[in-house]
C-alpha atoms as one frame of an Amber mdcrd trajectory, in Angstrom:
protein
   4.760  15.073 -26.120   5.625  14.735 -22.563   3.918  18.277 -21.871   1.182
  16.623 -23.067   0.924  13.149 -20.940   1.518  15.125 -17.211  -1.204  17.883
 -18.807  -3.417  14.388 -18.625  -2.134  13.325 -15.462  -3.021  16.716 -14.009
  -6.615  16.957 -15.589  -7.254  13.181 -14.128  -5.860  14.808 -10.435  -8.738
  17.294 -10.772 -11.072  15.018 -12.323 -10.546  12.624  -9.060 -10.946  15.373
  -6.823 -14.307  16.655  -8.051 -15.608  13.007  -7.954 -14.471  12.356  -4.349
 -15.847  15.630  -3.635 -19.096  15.698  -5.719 -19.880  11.602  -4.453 -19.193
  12.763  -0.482 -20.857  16.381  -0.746 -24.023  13.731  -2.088 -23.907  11.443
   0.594 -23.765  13.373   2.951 -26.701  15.137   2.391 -28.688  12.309   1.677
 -27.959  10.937   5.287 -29.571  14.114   6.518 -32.536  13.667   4.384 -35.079
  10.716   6.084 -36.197   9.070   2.799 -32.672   8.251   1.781 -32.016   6.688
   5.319 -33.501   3.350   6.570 -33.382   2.114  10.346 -29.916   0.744  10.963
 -30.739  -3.010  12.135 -31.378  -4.560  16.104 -27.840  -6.008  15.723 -25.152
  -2.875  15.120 -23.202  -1.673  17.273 -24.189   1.047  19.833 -23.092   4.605
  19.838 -22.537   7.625  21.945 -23.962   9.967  19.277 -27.262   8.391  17.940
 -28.701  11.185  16.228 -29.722   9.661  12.613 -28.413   6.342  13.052 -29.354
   4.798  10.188 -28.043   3.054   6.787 -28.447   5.944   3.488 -28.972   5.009
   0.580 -29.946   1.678   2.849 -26.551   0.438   2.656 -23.875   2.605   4.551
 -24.310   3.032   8.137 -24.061   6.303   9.315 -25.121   9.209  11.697 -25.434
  12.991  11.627 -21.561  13.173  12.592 -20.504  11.067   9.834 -23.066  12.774
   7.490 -21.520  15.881   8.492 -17.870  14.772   8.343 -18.904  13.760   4.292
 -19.738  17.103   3.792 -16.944  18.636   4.655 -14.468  16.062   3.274 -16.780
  16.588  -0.193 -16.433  20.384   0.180 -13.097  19.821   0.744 -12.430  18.178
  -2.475 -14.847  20.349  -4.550 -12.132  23.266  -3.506  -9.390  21.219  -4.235
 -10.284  20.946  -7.598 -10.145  24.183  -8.712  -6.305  23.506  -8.837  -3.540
  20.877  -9.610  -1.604  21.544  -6.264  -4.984  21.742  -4.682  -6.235  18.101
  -6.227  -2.931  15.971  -5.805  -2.898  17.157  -2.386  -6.296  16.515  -1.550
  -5.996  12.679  -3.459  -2.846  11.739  -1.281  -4.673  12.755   2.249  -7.847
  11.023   0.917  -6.272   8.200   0.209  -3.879   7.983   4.059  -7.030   8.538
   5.957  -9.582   6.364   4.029  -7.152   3.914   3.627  -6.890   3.933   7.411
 -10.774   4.430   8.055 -11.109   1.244   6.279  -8.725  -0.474   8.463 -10.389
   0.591  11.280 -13.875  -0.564  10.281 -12.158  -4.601  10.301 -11.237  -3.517
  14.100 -14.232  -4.343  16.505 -14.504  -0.976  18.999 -12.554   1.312  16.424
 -15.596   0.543  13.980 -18.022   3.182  15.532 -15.143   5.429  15.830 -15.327
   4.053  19.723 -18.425   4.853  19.651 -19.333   8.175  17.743 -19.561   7.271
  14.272 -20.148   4.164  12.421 -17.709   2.825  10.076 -18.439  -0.694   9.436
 -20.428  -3.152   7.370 -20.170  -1.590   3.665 -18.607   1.248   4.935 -15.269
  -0.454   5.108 -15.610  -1.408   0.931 -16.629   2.186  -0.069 -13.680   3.700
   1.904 -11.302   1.306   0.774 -12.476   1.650  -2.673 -12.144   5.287  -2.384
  -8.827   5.234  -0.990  -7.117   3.087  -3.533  -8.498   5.496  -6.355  -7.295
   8.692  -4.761  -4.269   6.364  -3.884  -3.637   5.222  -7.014  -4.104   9.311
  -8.392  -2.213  10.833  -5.542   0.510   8.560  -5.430   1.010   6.375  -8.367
  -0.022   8.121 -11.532   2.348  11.174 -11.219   5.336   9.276  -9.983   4.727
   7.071 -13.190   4.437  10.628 -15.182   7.574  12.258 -13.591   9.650   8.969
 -14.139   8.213   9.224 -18.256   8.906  13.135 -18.680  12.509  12.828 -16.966
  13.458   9.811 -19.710
């Protein structure tokens, strides 16, 4: 029976993964691709690296860089999901540096990255979202299945 509750826990780890990875790898692309990015407004921030400044999907500010960053982090978890190790892994360092992206898009001047990538306005939701469920997958959900199988 226990066998059966961390074989869960481990599908959900892989399940996670492949959504981080498959929702980033999206996004990411989309910023690249003009009729999924509108003009970011007259009143955000400036940056170093302008190059597709825009919102995609008209809600997420963003920029080549960060488009680019997306696509790695979503390739990233795409790979990671081909195994268990791969997939917990991947869910705990999502969730530490989402987590902490999210904190720094509150923080006016660490919001653009200091100026090379924006990570305000909705951003700061849809990382924190993000964070708490590869958080809460990482972190939380096998401790609670280790602490079950070793009763």
């Amino acid at each position: 029976m226990q066998s059966v509750q961390l074989k869960k826990v481990y599908e959900a780890e892989r399940i996670v993964a492949l959504a981080l990875g498959a929702s980033f790898l999206l996004v990411g692309i989309a910023g690249f691709l003009p009729g999924f990015v509108s003009p970011i407004g007259v009143d955000a921030p400036s940056l170093a690296f302008h190059d597709g400044y825009g919102n995609v999907l008209g809600l997420f500010p963003t920029n080549f860089l960060h488009n680019a960053i997306h696509i790695v982090v979503g390739l990233l978890g795409l790979a990671a999901a081909t195994s268990v190790g791969g997939s917990l892994v991947y869910n705990q360092l999502f969730a530490i540096a989402y987590l902490g992206i999210a904190l720094m898009g509150l923080i006016p001047g660490a919001n653009t990255t200091f100026g090379v990538m924006p990570i305000f306005g909705n951003n700061v939701w849809f990382n924190a979202l993000t964070g708490l469920i590869a958080g809460y997958y990482g972190f939380i959900k096998p401790a609670k299945a280790i602490d079950s199988a070793s009763i």
